[in-house]
C-alpha positions, 0 to 999 in steps of 0.5 A, spaced: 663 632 660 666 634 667 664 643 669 668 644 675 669 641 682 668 643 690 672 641 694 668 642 702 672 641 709 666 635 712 661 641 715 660 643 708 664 650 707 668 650 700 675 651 701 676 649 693 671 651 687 674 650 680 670 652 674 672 650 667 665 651 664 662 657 666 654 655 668 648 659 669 641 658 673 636 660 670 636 666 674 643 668 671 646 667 678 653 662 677 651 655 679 658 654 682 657 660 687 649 658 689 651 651 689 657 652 694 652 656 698 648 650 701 653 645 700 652 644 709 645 641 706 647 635 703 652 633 709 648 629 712 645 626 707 652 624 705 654 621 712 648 618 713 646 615 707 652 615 702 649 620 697 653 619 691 649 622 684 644 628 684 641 629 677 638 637 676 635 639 670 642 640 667 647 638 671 649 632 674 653 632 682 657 627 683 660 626 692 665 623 695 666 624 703 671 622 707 674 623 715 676 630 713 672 633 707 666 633 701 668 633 694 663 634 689 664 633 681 660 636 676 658 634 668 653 636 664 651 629 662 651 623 667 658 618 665 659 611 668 665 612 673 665 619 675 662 617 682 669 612 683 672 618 680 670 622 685 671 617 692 678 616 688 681 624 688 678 624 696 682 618 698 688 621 695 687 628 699 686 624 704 692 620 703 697 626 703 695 628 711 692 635 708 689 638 714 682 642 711 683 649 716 692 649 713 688 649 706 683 654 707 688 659 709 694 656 705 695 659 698 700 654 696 697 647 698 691 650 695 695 650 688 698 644 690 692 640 691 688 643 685 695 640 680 693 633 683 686 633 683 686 636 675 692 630 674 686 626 676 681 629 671 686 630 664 689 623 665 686 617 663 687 610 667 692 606 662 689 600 657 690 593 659 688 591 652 695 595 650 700 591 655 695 585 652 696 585 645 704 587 645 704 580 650 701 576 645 705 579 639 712 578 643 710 571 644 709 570 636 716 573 635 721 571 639 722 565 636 726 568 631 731 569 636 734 566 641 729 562 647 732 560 653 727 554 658 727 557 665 724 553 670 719 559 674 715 553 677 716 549 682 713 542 683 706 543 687 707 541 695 701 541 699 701 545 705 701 543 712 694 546 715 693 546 723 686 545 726 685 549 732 684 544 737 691 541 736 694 547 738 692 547 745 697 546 750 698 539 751 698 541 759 695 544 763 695 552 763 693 559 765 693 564 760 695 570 763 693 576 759 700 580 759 704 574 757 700 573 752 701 580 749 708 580 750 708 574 745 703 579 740 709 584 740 715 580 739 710 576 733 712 570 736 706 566 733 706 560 736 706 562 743 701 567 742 696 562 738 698 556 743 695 561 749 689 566 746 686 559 744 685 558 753 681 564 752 678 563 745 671 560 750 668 566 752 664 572 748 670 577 747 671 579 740 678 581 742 681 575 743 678 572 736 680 578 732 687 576 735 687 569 734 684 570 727 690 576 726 695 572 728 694 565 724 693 570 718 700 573 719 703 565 720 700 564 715 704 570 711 711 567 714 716 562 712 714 558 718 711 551 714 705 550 718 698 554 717 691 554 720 685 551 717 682 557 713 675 554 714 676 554 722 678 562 721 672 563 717 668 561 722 671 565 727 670 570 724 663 570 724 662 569 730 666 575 732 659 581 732 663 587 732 662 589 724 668 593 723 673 588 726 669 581 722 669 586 715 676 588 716 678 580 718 673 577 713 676 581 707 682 580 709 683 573 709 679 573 703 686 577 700 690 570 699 686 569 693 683 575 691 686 582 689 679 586 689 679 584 697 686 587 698 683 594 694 677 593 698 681 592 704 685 599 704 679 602 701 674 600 708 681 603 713 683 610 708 675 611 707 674 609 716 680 613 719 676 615 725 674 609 726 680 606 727 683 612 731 678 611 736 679 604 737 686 603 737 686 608 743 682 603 747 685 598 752 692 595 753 689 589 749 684 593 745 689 597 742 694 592 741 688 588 738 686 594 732 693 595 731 694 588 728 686 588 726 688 594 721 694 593 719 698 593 715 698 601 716 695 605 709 698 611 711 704 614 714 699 617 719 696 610 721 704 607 721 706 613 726 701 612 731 701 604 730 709 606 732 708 610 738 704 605 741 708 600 742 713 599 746 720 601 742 724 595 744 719 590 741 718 587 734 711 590 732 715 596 733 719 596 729 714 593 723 710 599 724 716 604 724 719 601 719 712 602 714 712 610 717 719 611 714 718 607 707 711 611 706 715 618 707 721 616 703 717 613 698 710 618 698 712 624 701 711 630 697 718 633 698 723 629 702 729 634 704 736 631 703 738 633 710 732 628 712 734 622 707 741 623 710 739 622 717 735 616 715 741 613 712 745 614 718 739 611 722 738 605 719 744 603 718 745 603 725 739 600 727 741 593 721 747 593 724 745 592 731 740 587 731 744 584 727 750 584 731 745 581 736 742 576 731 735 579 731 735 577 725 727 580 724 728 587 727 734 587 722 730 585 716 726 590 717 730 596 718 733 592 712 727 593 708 726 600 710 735 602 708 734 599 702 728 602 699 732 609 701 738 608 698 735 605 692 731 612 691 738 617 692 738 620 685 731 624 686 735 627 692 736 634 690 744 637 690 747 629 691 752 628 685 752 620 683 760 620 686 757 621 693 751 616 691 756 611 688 759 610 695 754 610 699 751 605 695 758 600 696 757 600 703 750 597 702 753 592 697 760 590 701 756 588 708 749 585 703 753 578 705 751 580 712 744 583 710 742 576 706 744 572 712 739 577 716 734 576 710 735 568 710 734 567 718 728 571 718 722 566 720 717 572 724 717 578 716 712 576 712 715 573 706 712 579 701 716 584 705 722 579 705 722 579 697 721 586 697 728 588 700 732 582 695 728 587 689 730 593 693 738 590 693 736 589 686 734 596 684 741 599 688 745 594 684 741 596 677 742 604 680 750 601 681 750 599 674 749 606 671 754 610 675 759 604 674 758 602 667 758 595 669 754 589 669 753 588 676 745 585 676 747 579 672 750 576 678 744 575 681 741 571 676 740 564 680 738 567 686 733 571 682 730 565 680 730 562 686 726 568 689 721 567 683 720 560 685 719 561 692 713 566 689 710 561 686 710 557 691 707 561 697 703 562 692 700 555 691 700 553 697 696 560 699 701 564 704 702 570 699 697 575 698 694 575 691 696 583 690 703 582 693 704 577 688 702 581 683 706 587 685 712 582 686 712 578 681 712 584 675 718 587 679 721 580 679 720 579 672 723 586 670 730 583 671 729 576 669 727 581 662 733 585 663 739 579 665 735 576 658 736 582 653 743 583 655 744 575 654 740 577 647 736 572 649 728 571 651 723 566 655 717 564 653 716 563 661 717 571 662 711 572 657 707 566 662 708 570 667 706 576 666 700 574 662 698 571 669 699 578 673 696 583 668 689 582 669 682 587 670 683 586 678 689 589 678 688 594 674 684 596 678 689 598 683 690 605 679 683 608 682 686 606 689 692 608 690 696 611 682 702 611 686 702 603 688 700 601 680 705 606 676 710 602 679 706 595 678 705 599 671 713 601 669 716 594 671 711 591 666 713 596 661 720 595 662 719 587 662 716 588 655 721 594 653 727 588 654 722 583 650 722 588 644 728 589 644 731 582 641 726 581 637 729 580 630 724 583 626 727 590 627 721 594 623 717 589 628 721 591 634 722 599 633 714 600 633 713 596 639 718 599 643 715 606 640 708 604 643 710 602 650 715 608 650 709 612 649 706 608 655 712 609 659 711 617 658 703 617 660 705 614 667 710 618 668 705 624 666 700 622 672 705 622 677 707 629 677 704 629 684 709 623 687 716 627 686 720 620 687 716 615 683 716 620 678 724 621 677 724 613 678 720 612 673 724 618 669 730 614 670 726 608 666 723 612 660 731 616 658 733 609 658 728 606 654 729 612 649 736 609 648 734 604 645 730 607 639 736 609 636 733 616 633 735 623 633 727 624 636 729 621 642 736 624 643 731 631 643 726 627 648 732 626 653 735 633 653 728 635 654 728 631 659 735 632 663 734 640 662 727 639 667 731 634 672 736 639 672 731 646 673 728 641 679 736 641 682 736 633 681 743 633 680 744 625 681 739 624 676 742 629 670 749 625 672 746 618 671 742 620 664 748 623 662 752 617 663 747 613 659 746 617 654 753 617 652 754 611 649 746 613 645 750 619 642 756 615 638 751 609 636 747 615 634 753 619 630 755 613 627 748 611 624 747 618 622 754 617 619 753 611 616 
């Protein structure tokens, strides 16, 4: 059983010491209180030699360090997964930017981490063997109601793989360095790649790390052509800088593994003075850590990334683009004033570059407008009328926008798919506030985009993460157009079943934020999947399950106010479904805490959605 923590600043000074079990030495002295005293003596054996368990008498000591602190747990018993436990909670104070000496001295981000790390320690990761199960019943059960065959796969193709030889430049050329970096920074990979292969026959790592970076990201585009993944394998291990080569190394490993994109983001988070020190370097050193150690893990990374490169060009944008998407969507509290301010910004900045047919800048700035329109309703004071018309404007110019997203060759295609299910999500939120079936429309090229998935997924050109992430988002709409056709598919089952795995599930010891989305899109896919089996008695507990999951998730986020209130949103549109007075109390419970919270959109949208709930219910009762 876990006794209590401690969480140091990185010299081993205690800034947090939380005692649930009162512990004495054999002295009668307070075991927490010693402890916390000759923290500094375990410092460096934890840098140096990665100490991770310490077994006393009693007591069992479990440490995680990171750039900016130590974090001890203590159990009076030795527990298998206490040790990823504890890297897990470092990580995520790590992840939210706090700053050792502002915690030592600030009553109120000591009370805030606290509430995360005990989040931590009360919840439980949720079960996979759940997800499986109701997968394996729905699958036996819908054939009692209507089955729609949906083509999901397309025929496989082979890819069209390149040797490194064929891309060097047929005559004679010069590579001149700062050409070649201006081609970098616009992503025009094969200009870039065509030129650092003139510079591939010396010793610096620089240029392979580049060469490797950029065949990787080539890889990840809409462009056909891809470099031998053997070729870059063995370019990697000729480069003899090991941060660089293990970055690299697992990353193209990412393309058919998802443990190597948790490894990936684990290595940066747990390395951020490394990556600091690097990135500050030369002109083409920066440029090339940049690349290396991107995609930013962090809003602090994404930032600096941004401020060294210059505005004007793609990578940029790209960078900026993360930074913006990271404090919308992760930010403890994001106050309205700035959410109106990134509209007013993004929509200026799509409009511009696509006026100027930079197809690629737009998308970008597209991504990160879309995902802050579809978060609206967890602004506080905003009403869902002003909502309503903000959300129009994106949707009368998406004519325009899907052109953008149509031309973009340089985005990679996981940040392309990202932006459609974000237009989807602002449809869905349209939906609500109008009482109208605006999704349904969408279906052709909802399956058009899950085909393109699968695709880029056989021919190797999708991260396995990204897919997973995508294609559960993905599904959750095919489920939902499907329920309101009173219609089910084997193939959506498939699909899912394919995605829920142990590897994925492992994202929750990473990153709690990123998987609880994974998570209720899962769930809201299984929700429209019970809801049109037949068998009503069959259907109401398998709702009644995954409801309960849905609020599991939902209680571990408390610490994440934007993905809560999204998952919020999701759970008092499932309990409408159970059609019971218990979830008609459940609801008002849960608008009375939206509305103590000033979320005025969301107390409006759940009234809207509970509107039609209450005369169903009335009538049931009645009947």
């Amino acid at each position: 059983m876990i006794i209590g923590y401690i969480l140091a600043d990185s010299g081993g000074t205690p800034i947090i010491i939380r005692e649930y079990v009162p512990v004495l030495t054999k002295e009668g002295r307070n075991f927490f209180a010693q402890i916390s005293s000759v923290m500094y003596s375990f410092v460096e054996g934890l840098v140096h030699s990665r100490l991770r368990h310490v077994e006393t008498e009693s007591i069992h000591l479990y440490f995680a360090s990171s750039e900016n602190f130590i974090f001890t747990l203590f159990s009076d018993s030795e527990e298998e997964g206490l040790e990823d436990l504890a890297e897990r909670i470092i990580l995520e104070i790590e992840r939210f930017g706090y700053d050792p000496i502002q915690l030592q001295i600030d009553e109120t981000i000591q009370a805030e981490v606290m509430d995360l790390i005990d989040r931590y320690l009360r919840v439980p990761p949720p079960d996979i063997k759940l997800v499986k199960d109701v997968l394996v019943k729905v699958k036996g059960l819908i054939g009692h109601g209507r089955v729609r065959k949906i083509d999901l796969v397309p025929p496989p193709e082979k890819p069209r793989q390149i040797d490194i030889e064929n891309i060097r430049p047929k005559k004679t050329a010069f590579a001149d360095v700062q050409s070649v970096l201006k081609n970098i920074e616009e992503l025009d990979y094969k200009n870039s790649l065509s030129k650092l292969v003139l510079l591939l026959d010396g010793e610096s790592d620089i240029w392979k790390a580049l060469f490797v970076k950029l065949a990787l990201m080539l890889m990840e585009s809409d462009q056909p052509e891809m470099i031998n993944p053997d070729a870059l394998r063995k370019m990697i291990n000729s480069i003899k800088d090991i941060f660089l080569q293990r970055l690299l190394e697992l990353e193209i490993d990412e393309f058919s593994s998802v443990l190597s994109s948790m490894n990936r983001s684990k290595l940066m988070l747990t390395n951020k003075t490394v990556v600091k020190s690097y990135i500050t370097r030369d002109l083409e050193d920066s440029i090339a850590y940049i690349l290396v150690a991107s995609p930013p893990v962090d809003v602090e990374l994404a930032r600096m990334y941004a401020k060294l490169l210059p505005e004007s060009s793609l990578l940029h944008s790209l960078y900026r683009s993360y930074e913006i998407i990271y404090h919308i969507l992760y930010s403890y509290q994001l106050p309205s004033d700035t959410w109106l301010y990134y509209i007013g910004d993004l929509q200026y900045k799509v409009t511009k570059d696509y006026q100027n047919k930079r197809f690629d800048e737009a998308v970008l700035w597209l991504r990160s407008w879309a995902t802050t329109l579809s978060v609206a309703y967890t602004q506080q004071k905003i009403g869902i009328e002003e909502i309503k018309e903000i959300l129009k404007l994106f949707v009368v110019g998406w004519k325009n926008w899907k052109k953008a997203l149509d031309k973009a060759q340089k985005v990679p295609i996981a940040l392309r798919a990202e932006t459609y299910l974000r237009y989807l999500e602002i449809l869905r939120l349209l939906s609500i506030i109008t009482a109208k079936d605006l999704l349904s429309k969408e279906w052709r090229e909802i399956i058009g985009w899950t085909r393109r998935l699968n695709k880029y997924r056989f021919l190797g050109k999708i991260k396995s993460l990204d897919y997973a992430l995508l294609m559960s988002w993905m599904v959750s709409f095919i489920a939902e157009i499907l329920t309101k056709r009173d219609e089910a598919s084997i193939e959506v089952i498939e699909q899912l079943d394919d995605i829920v795995n142990e590897d994925v599930w492992t994202l929750w010891n990473l990153s709690p934020a990123l998987f609880a989305t994974y998570y209720s899109n899962i769930l809201w896919a299984l929700i429209q999947l019970a809801k049109v089996i037949k068998l009503k008695t069959v259907s109401r507990e398998l709702l009644e399950s995954i409801i309960e999951e849905l609020e599991k998730i939902r209680e571990a986020l408390k610490g994440y106010p934007v993905i809560y209130w999204l998952i919020t949103l999701r759970l008092v549109q499932s309990l409408t479904l159970l059609e019971v007075k218990e979830a008609l109390e459940k609801i008002s419970e849960i608008r009375k805490e939206a509305e103590e919270a000033g979320m005025r959109a969301l107390c409006e949208m759940i009234d809207k959605i509970t509107e039609h709930f209450r005369e169903r219910l009335q009538k049931s009762i009645g009947a």
